[in-house]
C-alpha positions as CSV (number, residue, x, y, z in Angstrom):
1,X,0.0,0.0,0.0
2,X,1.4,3.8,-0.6
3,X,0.3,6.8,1.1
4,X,0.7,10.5,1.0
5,X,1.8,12.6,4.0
6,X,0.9,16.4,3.7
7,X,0.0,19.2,5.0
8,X,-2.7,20.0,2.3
9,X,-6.3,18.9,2.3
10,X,-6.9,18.4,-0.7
11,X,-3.6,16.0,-1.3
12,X,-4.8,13.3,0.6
13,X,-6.9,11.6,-2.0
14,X,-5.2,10.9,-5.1
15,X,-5.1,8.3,-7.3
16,X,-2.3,6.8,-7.1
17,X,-2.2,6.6,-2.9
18,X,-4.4,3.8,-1.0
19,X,-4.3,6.2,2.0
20,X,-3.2,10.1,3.4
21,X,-2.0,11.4,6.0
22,X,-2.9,15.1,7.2
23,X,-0.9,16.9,9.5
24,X,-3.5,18.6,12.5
25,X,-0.5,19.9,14.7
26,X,3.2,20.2,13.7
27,X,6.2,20.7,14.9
28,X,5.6,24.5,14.4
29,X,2.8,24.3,16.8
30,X,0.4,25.4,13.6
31,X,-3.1,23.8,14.2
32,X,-5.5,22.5,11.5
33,X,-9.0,20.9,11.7
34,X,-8.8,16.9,11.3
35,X,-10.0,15.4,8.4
36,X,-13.0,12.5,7.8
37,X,-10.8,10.8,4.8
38,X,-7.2,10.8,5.9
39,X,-5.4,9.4,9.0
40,X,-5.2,12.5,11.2
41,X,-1.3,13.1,12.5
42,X,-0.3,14.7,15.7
43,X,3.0,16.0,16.8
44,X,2.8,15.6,20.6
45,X,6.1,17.1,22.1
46,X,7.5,18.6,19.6
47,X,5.8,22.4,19.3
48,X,7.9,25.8,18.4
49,X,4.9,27.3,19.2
50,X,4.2,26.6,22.7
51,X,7.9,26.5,23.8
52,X,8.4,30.0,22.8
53,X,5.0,31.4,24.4
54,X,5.9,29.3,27.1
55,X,9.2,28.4,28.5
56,X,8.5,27.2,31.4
57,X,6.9,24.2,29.0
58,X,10.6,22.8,27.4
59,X,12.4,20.0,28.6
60,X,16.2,20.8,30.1
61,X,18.8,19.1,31.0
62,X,21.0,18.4,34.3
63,X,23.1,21.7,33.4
64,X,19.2,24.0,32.6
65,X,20.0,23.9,29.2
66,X,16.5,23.9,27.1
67,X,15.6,21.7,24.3
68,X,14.9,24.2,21.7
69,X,16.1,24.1,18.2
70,X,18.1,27.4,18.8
71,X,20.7,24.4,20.4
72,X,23.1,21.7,18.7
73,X,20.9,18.4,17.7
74,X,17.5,20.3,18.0
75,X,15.7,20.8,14.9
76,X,12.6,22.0,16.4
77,X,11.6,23.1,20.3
78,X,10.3,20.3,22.6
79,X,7.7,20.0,25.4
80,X,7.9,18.0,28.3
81,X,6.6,15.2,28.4
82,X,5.1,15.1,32.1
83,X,3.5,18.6,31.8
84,X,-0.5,17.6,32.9
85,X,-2.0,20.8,31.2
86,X,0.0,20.2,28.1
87,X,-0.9,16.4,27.9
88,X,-4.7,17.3,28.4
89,X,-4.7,19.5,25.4
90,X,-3.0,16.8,23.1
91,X,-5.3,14.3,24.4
92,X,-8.5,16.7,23.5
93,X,-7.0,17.0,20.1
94,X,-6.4,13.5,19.6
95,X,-9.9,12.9,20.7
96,X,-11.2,15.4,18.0
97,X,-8.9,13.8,15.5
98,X,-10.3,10.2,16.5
99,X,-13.9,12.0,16.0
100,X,-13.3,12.5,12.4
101,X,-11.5,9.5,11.7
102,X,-10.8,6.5,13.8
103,X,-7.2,6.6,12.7
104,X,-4.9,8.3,14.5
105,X,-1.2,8.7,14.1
106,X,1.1,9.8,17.1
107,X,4.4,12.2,16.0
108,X,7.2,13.6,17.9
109,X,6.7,11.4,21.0
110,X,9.4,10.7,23.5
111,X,12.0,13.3,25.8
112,X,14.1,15.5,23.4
113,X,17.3,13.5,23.6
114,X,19.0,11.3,26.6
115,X,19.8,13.7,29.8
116,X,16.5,15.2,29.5
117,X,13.8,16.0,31.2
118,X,15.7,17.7,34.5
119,X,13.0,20.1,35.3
120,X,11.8,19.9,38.9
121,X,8.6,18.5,38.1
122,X,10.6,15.2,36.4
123,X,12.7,15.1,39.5
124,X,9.8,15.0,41.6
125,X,7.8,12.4,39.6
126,X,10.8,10.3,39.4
127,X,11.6,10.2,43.0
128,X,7.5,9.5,43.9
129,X,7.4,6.6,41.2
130,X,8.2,3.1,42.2
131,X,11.5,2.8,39.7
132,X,15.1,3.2,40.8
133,X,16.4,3.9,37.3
134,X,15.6,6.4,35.5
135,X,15.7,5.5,32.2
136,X,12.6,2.9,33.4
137,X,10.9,5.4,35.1
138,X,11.2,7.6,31.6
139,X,10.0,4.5,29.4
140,X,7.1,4.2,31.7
141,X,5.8,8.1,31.6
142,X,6.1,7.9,27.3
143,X,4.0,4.1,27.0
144,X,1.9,5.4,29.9
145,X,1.1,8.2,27.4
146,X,0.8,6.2,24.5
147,X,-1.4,4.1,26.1
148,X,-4.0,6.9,27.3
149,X,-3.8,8.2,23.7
150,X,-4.6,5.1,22.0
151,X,-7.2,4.3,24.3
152,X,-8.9,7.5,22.8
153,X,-8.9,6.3,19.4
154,X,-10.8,3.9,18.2
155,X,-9.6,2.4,14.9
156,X,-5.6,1.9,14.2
157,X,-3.2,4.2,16.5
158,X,0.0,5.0,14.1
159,X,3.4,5.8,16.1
160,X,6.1,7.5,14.3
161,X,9.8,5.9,15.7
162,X,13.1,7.5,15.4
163,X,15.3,5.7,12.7
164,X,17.5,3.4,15.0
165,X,16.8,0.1,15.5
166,X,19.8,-0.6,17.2
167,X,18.1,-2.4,20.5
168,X,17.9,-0.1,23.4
169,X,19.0,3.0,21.5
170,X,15.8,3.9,21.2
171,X,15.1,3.5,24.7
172,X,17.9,5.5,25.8
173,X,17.3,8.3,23.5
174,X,13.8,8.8,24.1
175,X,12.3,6.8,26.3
176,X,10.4,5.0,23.3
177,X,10.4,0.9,24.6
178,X,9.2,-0.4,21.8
179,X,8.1,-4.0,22.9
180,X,6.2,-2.1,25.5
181,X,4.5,0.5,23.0
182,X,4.1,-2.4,20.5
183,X,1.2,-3.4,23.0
184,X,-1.0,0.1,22.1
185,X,0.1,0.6,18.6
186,X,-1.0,-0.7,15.5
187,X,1.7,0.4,13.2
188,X,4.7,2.1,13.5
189,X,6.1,4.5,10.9
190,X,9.9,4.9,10.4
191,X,10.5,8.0,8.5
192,X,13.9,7.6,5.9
193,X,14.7,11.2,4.6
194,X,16.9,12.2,1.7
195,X,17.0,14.5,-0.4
196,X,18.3,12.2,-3.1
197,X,18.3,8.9,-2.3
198,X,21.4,8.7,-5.0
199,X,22.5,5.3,-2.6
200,X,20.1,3.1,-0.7
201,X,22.3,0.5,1.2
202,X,21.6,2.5,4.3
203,X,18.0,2.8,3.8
204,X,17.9,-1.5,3.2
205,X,20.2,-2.0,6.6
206,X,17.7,0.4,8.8
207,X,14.2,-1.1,6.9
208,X,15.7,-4.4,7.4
209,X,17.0,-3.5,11.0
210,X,13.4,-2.2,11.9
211,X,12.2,-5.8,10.5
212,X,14.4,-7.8,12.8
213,X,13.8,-5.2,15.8
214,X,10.0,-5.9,15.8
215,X,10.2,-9.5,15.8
216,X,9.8,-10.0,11.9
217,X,12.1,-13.0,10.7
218,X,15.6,-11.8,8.9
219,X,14.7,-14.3,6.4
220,X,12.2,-12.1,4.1
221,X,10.5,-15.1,3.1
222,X,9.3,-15.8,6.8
223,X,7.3,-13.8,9.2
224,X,6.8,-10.5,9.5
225,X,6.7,-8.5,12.9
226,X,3.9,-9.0,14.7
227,X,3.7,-5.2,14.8
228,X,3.8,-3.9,11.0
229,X,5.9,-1.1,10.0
230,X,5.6,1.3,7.4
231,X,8.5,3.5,6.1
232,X,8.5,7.2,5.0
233,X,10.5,8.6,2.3
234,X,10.7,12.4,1.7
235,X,9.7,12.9,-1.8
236,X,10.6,17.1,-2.3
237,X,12.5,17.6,-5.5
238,X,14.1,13.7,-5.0
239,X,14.9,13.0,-8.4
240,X,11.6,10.5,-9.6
241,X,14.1,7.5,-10.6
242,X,15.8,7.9,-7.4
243,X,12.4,7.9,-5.7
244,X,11.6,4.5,-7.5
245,X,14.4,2.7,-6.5
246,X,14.1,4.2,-3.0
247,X,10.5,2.8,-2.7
248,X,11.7,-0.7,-4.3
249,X,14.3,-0.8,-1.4
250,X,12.0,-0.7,1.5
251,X,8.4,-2.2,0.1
252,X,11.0,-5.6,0.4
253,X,10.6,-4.9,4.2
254,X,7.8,-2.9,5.2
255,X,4.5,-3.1,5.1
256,X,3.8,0.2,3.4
257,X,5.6,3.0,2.1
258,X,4.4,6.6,2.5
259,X,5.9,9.6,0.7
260,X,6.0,13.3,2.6
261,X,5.0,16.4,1.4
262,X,5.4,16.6,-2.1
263,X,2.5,14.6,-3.7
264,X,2.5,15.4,-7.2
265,X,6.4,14.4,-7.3
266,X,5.4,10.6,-5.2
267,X,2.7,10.3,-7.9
268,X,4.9,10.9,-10.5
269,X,7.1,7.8,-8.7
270,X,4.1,5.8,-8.2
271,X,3.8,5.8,-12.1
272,X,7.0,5.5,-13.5
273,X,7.3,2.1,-10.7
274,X,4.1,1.1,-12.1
275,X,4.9,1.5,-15.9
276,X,8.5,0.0,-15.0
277,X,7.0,-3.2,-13.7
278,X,4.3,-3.5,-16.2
279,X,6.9,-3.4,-18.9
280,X,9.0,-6.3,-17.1
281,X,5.8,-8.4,-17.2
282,X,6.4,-11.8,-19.6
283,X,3.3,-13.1,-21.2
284,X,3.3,-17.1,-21.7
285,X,1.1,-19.3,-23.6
286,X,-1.2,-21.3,-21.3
């Protein structure tokens, strides 16, 4: 299956994709009303937005330092993930999302990067929880939050992952346990951005680490993960040939393959794979 992420309403049906993806809330912290026919997405802690109105909102570090994309590694402002009143209002617009459409996809969700969140409400939380090691005690407060979310939506929950299978890299980074998650999500999505895509030996080893990660069998002709994956490619000015060969790469391992924010470009891919294939069909006599 192939799907279109965008930020445009009237992108998300085309002919050439089985299903779209609109973006309600961005990393930006711009806001749009959900959708009835797409999968509604939702980025959770990532918000310029809100961190700039409101600093008392961004994750820091053991040092103070913030998590805003002002700093090295950061290409967008955070929001911790423990804040209540900032957690209500995600929930609310997951719920409106899930009213539209029973689909939901989850973005941006985990703590900025390992070290964080510091802030004195994390440091309180940790020390009333029941785990000694914080790293657990972070894993629990992200699937907690997954869980709550998902339980909001009614059809297929979407979780977007970082692009790391490396086990417990994930973990460590952002608190994202995937066995754990895997029991309130659907599918995830591993986004794979290039702006070329000129080489795709490191897009096979991650789509085929993600495969192995979530249980899938490294033999491609056994079974896959119990919890389907799908990857994203960027498709913005990516050469369409490139594109194609890009999409042939990781359809070997994933369940679907999505294409962001430059529809008329995937479409174009969609075709050109389409007439490629049809022209290495070979016709035989019964």
């Amino acid at each position: 299956m192939y799907g279109v992420v965008t930020r445009n309403a009237e992108e998300v049906e085309g002919g050439e994709f089985d299903v779209g993806f609109y973006e309600v809330k961005d990393v930006t912290g711009r806001a749009s009303a959900p959708l009835p026919n797409a999968v509604n997405m939702v980025s959770c802690f990532g918000d310029n937005a809100a961190a700039s109105e409101n600093p008392e909102l961004v994750p820091v570090d053991d040092r103070g330092e913030p998590a805003t994309r002002d700093r090295e590694y950061f290409d967008w402002a955070y929001v911790c993930p423990t804040h209540p009143e900032y957690r209500e209002g995600l929930f609310e617009i997951i719920e409106d999302c899930a009213a539209e459409n029973g689909d939901v996809r989850l973005d941006d969700v985990g703590f900025p990067r390992e070290g964080f969140c510091r802030c004195d409400r994390c440091e309180r939380l940790f020390a009333e929880s029941d785990h000694d090691d914080w790293s657990d005690w972070r894993a629990a407060v992200i699937t907690d939050f997954v869980a709550e979310a998902s339980d909001r939506i009614p059809g297929r929950t979407f979780l977007t992952l970082y692009p790391d299978p490396y086990p417990g890299h994930l973990r460590e980074r952002a608190g994202l346990d995937v066995d754990a998650l895997a029991e309130h999500v659907d599918e995830f999505v591993v986004p794979l951005y290039d702006t070329e895509y000129a080489t795709t030996y490191w897009v096979e080893t991650i789509a085929r680490g993600f495969r192995s990660r979530l249980g899938g069998d490294y033999d491609l002709h056994g079974a896959p993960p119990e919890t389907p994956f799908s990857v994203e490619l960027y498709a913005v000015n990516v050469d369409v040939d490139d594109l194609v060969h890009a999409t042939e790469v990781v359809e070997t391992y994933a369940k679907d393959v999505l294409f962001g924010y430059d529809a008329s470009n995937a479409a174009a891919a969609l075709r050109r794979k389409d007439a490629d294939d049809r022209e290495g069909e070979v016709h035989r006599p019964e």
